[in-house]
Every structure is written in C-alpha cells, then in structure tokens.
C-alpha positions in Angstrom: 139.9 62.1 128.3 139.2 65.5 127.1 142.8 65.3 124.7 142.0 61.7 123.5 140.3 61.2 120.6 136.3 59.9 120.9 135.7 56.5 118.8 132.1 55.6 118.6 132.0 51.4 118.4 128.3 51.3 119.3 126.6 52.1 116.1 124.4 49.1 117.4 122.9 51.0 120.0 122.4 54.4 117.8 123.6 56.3 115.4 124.4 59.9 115.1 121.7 62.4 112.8 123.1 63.0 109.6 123.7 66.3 109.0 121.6 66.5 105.7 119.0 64.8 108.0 118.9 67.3 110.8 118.6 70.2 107.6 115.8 68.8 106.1 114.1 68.4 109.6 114.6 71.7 111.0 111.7 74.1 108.9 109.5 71.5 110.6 110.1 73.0 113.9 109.9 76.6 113.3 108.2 77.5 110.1 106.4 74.6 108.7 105.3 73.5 112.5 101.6 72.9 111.6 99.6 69.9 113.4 99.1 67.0 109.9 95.3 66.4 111.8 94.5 70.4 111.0 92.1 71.0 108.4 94.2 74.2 108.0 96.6 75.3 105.9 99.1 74.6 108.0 98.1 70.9 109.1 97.2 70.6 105.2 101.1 71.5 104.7 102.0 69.0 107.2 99.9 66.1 106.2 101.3 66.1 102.7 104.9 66.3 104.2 103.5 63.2 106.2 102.2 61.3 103.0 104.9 62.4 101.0 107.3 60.8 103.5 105.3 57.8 103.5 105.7 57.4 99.5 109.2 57.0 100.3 109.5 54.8 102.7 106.9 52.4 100.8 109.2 52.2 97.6 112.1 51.2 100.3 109.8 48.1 101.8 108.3 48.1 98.4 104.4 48.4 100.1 101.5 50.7 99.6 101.7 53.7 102.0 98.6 53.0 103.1 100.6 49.9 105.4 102.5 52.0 107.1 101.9 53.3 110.3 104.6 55.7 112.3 105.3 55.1 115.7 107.7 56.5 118.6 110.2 53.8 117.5 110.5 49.9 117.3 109.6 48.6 121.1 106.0 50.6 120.5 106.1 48.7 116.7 106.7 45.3 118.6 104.4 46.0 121.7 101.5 46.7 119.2 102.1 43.3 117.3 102.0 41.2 119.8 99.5 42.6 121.9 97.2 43.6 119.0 97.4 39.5 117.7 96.6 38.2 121.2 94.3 41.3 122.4 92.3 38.1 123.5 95.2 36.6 125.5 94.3 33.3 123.5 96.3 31.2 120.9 100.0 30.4 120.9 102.8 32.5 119.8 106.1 31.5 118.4 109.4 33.4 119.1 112.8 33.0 120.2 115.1 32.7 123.5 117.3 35.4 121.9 115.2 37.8 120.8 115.0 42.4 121.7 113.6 42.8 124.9 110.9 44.6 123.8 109.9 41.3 122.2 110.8 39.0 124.7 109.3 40.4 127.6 106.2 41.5 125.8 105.7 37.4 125.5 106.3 36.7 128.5 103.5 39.2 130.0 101.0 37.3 127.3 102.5 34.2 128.5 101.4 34.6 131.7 98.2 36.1 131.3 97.1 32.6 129.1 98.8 32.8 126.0 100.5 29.8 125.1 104.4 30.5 124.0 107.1 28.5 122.3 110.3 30.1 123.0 113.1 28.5 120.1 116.4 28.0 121.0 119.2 29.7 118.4 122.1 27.1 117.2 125.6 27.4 119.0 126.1 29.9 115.4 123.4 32.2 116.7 121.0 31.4 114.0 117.5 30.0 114.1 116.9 26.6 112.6 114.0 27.2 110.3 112.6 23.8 110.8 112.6 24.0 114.7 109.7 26.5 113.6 107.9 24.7 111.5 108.1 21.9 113.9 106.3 24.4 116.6 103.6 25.3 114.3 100.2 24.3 115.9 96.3 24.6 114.6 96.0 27.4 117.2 99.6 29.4 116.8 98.6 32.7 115.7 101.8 34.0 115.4 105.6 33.7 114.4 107.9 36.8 115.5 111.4 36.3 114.9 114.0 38.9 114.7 115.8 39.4 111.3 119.2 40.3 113.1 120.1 39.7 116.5 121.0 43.2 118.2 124.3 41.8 120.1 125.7 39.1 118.5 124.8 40.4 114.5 123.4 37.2 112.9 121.5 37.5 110.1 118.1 35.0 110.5 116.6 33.3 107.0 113.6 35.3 107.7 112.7 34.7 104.3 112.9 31.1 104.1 110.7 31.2 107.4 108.4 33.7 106.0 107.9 31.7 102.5 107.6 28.9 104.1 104.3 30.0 106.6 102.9 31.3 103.7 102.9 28.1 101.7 101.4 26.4 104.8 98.7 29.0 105.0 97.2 28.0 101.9 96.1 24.7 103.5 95.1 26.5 107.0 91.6 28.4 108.1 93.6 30.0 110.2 96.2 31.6 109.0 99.3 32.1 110.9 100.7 35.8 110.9 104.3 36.4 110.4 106.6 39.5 112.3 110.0 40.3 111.9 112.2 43.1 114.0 114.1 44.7 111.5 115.8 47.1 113.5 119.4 46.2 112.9 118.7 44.7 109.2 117.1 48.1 107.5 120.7 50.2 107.0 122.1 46.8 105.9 120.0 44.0 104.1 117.4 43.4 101.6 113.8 45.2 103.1 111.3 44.0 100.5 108.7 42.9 102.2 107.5 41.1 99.9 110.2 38.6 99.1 110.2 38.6 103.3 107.1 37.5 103.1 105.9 39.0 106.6 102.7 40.5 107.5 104.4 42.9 110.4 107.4 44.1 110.3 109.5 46.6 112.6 111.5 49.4 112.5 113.6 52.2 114.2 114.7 56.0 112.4 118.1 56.4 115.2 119.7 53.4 114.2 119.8 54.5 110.2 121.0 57.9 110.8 118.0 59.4 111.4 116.6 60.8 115.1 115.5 59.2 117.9 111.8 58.9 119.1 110.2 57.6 116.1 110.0 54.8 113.8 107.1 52.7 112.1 105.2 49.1 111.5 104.6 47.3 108.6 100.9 46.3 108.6 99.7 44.1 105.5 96.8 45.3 104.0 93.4 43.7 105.3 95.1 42.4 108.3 93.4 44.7 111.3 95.2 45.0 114.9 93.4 46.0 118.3 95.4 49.5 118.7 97.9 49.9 121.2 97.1 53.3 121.8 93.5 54.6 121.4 92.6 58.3 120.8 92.6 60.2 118.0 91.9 59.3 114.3 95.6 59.3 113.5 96.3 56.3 110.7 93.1 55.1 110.3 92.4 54.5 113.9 95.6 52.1 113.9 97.7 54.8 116.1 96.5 57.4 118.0 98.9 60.2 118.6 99.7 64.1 116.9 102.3 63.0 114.0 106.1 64.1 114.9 106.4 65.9 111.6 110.0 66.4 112.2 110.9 63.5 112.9 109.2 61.3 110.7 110.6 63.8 107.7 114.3 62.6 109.1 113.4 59.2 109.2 112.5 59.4 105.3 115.1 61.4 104.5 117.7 58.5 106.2 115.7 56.0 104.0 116.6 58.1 101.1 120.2 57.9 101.8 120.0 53.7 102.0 117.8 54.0 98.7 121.0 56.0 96.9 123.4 54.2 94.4 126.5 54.5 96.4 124.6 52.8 99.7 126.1 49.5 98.6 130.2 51.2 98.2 129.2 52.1 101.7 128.4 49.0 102.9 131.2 47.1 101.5 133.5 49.8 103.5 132.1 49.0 106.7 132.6 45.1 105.8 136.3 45.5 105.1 136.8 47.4 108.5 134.6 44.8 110.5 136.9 42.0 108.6 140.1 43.7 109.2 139.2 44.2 113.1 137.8 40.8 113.4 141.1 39.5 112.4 143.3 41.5 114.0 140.8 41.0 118.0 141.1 37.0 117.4 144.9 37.3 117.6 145.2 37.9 121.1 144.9 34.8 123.2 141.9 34.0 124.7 139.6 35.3 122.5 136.8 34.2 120.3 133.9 35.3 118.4 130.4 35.3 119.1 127.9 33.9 116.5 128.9 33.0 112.8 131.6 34.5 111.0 129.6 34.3 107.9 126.3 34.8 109.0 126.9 37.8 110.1 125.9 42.0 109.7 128.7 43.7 107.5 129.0 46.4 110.7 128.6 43.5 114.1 131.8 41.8 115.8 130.9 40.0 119.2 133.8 39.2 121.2 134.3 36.8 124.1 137.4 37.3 126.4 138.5 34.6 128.6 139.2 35.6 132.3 138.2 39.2 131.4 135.2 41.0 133.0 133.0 42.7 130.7 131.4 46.0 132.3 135.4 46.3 133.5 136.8 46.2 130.0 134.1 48.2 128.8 135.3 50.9 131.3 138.9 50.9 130.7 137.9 51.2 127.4 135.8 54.3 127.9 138.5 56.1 129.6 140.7 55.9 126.8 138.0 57.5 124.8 136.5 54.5 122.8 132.7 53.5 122.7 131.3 50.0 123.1 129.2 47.8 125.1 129.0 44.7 126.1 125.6 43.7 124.6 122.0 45.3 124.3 121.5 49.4 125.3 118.1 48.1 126.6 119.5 45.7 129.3 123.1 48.2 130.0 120.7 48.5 133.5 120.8 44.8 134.3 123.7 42.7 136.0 122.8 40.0 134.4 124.4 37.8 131.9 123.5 38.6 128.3 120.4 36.1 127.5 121.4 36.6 124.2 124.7 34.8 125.2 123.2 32.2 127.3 120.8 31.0 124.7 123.7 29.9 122.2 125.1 28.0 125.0 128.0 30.0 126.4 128.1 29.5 130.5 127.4 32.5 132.8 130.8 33.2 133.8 132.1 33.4 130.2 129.7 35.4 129.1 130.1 38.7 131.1 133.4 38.7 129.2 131.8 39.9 126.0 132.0 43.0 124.1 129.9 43.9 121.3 131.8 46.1 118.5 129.4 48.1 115.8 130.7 50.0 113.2 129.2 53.0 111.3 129.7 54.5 108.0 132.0 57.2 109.6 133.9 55.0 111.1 137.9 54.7 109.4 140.9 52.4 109.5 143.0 54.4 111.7 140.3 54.4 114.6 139.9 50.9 114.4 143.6 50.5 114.6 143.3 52.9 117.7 141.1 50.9 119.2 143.0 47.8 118.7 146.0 49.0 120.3 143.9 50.3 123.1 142.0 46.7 123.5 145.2 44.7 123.7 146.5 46.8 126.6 143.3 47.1 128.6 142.9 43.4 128.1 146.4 42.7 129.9 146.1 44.8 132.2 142.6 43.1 133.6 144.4 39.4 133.3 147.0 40.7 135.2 144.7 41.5 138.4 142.3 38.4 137.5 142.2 36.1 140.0 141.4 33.3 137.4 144.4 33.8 135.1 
C-alpha cells in the first residue's frame, strides 16, 4: 500500500483544504484569535473578518448578508429548517424518498411526532417529477425541501422550475408555502443564485468546496423568522447561538472566492471530460450500468452498478490498491443496509449493494483515472470469479 500511489475518488464525501485556504485561515488561530461577540479590539477585529466574509459569500448566492447565518455545516442547516418550520409539530411537509439523511430522518422524527409528510418518489432517471409536487401541495403544506443534487447518484433536480413554480402559487395562497433546497453537492458546480432558485432556505457545506470541515451556513430569506435550533447567545440576530469559528468561516469564504474566479468554469469543464472519459471506458466491462441519467447529471458524479459483484467487497479491493471510493453516502458508510437512494429509483436490494459511487475533484488527472480503470477491471474479475451467482 505504502509504494502504491493514493487516488482520491470520493470528492463526494469531502474534499481536501486548499492550500491558499488553509493560509488565509491560519492568523485566525494564533494572532488574529479574538472572540467576533467582544466589544474589544480584538472581537471588533474578528467581527469585521466575520461580515467581511459574509459580503462574499452574499455576492455568490447573490443575497444581502444580512440572510446568512453560519453553522457547523449542512445537517445543522437542514435540522434547523425543518424543525424551525414545524416547531409546532403541525402542517404537512413535502420531500423526497431519496433525499441526505440529515433531511430524511429529520422528517421522519416530525412525522412521527404529528407532522403530516409526503415522501415523492424520484423517476427510474433519479430525478424528481416537478409535477408529482405540485400534485402534493395542500392548503396546510408548509413546506417543500428537495435536494438540488442527490449526494450518490449525482442528478441534478429542476429546483428552479419547482421553486418558480411555489412561488407563482403563493400569490393566490394565505399561507404561503416555504421552499428549501440542500445544496451541498450543487455549490462547487451549478448556478447558486438564489434568486433565480427561487427558495426561501437553502443549504450549504465549506469541506465539500475545498474549504474545512465543521462549518457551513443557511440561506434564510429576509422577513421569514425560524424558532432557533440552538438558543444562547445573541449570535446572528438570535437566529444561531454559538462563538463564531472565525477560522473556519474565513476558509469557507475564501473557497467561495475560488468558484467566484474566471477560470472556475475551465475547471469545471476538466472535471467533465475526465467523468466522460471514465464513464465510458466503466460501461465497457460486462455487467455494468450506470446509476441515474447520463445527462442529468454533476460534471464530477459517476454511479455504477456491477452485476454479481458485492459492493463493500469491491470497495475494499479497491482500497488496497490505493484507490478511494464508496459505495454511496459517507453518512450511512455505518449501515448494512441497501442504499435508499438506490431502492427509491427502483433498483432491487440485491443489485444494489453492487454499486460504487466515483467523485472526481479538480486535482484529479487522466492518468489516475486510467489507474483506476485498470485496477477496477481486475478487482471486478476477481470477485466474479469467487461469486457464487456468476
């Protein structure tokens, strides 16, 4: 192991620091380490790093600073959405079968403690009809939270249509009907205005841009007011109580800068010619197919099914040889379970512990993948030659 050469395939599940990100965080650790709720000089210093970074990461969502609020990452964004709408444990929400688990189970605990929940069912493409939603609208739905990419499989959700859409059917409501998207895997990748998104909420994590782990933030539209998930201090206007990680938030700007450069988009269209090339070159060997639209699909996601193969098992041999991937969400790796992400387009148990989930990152070149082709053929002939179902 120690002689081969590591390829990360699991950008999906995080992303390394940038360099230039980890530099531009580090003062706030040692010299610039002041608390931003200090009336000091020192918290003054770090509460205009805070708004500073906020400016920035407003111009990406196009917003006014003022709507965002930092959190530890996107599960705490989600959790305070949901819980904040339904704080009364009344109304009906509207999701989907296939969505994080930090979304999914989060409507399941409301679900069962009186909140009325449609779950929608993704296509056999992995994409939400937009009119199965509209059909599940009721007077007393309070909610819509659908995910803008699906973590495993990479397809990309008309989140707009869906969001335009609620909005036009708001006008004729007293009620209005509150719209969040998970935007974890969209933000490195896909158009973040959240305005042409039309969404009231919207999530988002710093580790799977480039930036560290342990924070992230929630798009909040201005006049809309949520119960808190977390009550303490005066942080964010009483939205999030908590001492601001300075350092981390400053990485998570400075990763937004990066997607916010001119050359973001030669980037992008680097990472789509690898995933292309791979996708190809995986569907050659028998037996194999791919997950979710082809078209549909995030430039840096490939979701493979392999007939007769077992899953954790291929992920292993894999791993020995030095290459990275998984076979669906970091946040269910614990669970033995089929991927419900899998299920819920329709693919039977037994197939689907035969996946493997590929993500790409900007570091990524052509000879690893090529490396990691080679290595995939092998490892899957050597598991169909001990399976007892070949």
């Amino acid at each position: 192991m120690s002689n081969k050469k590591r390829i990360y395939l699991d950008s999906a599940a995080t992303t390394s620091v940038d360099k230039k990100v980890l530099q531009a965080m580090i003062p706030y650790f040692t010299d610039d380490f002041g608390n931003a709720s200090s009336i000091h000089s020192f918290g003054q210093d770090a509460e205009a790093t805070i708004l500073k970074s906020k400016d920035i990461i407003s111009n990406f969502l196009n917003c006014d600073p003022s709507e965002i609020i930092f959190t530890s990452g996107a599960s705490e964004s989600n959790n305070t959405v949901l819980k904040g709408v339904f704080d009364d444990f009344n109304g009906h929400l509207i999701t989907t079968m296939f969505e994080h688990p930090s979304v999914l189970e989060v409507a399941k605990y409301l679900s069962r403690r009186g909140v009325d929940v449609t779950f929608i069912k993704p296509e056999k493409n992995g994409i939400i009809d937009y009119n199965k939603v509209l059909d599940a609208i009721r007077e007393d739905t309070k909610l819509v939270s659908i995910m803008y990419v699906n973590n495993e499989i990479g397809t990309i959700q008309p989140i707009a249509k869906i969001g335009k859409k609620i909005n036009e059917i708001n006008t004729n409501r007293k009620n209005k009907i509150l719209f969040h998207t998970d935007a974890v895997q969209a933000s490195y990748f896909l158009q973040m205005d959240v305005k042409r998104l039309y969404c009231d909420f919207l999530s988002m994590s710093s580790h799977k841009i480039y930036g560290p782990k342990g924070v992230g933030l929630l798009y909040v539209k201005k006049g809309i007011h949520l119960t808190p998930l977390i009550h303490g201090g005066h942080q964010e206007n009483g939205q999030r109580a908590g001492t601001y990680n300075t350092p981390g938030i400053v990485g998570f700007a400075k990763a937004v800068e990066f997607i916010l450069a001119k050359n973001h988009n030669i980037e992008i269209s680097k990472i789509t010619k690898l995933r292309d090339f791979m996708i190809k070159e995986v569907l050659k060997i028998k037996g194999v197919s791919l997950n979710g639209s082809l078209r549909d699909r995030l430039p840096n996601n490939a979701n493979f099914l392999f007939k007769n193969v077992e899953g954790e098992a291929l992920l292993l041999k894999l791993d020995l040889e030095g290459v990275a991937c998984s076979t669906g969400s970091a946040c269910a790796s614990g669970s033995l379970s089929a991927s419900h992400v899998l299920l819920s387009i329709g693919i039977n148990p037994e197939d689907a512990h035969g996946s493997l989930r590929v993500s790409l990152n900007k570091n990524n070149t052509l000879s690893e993948i090529k490396i990691f082709i080679t290595v995939l053929k092998k490892a899957v002939k050597d598991l169909r030659n001990f399976s007892p179902f070949k």
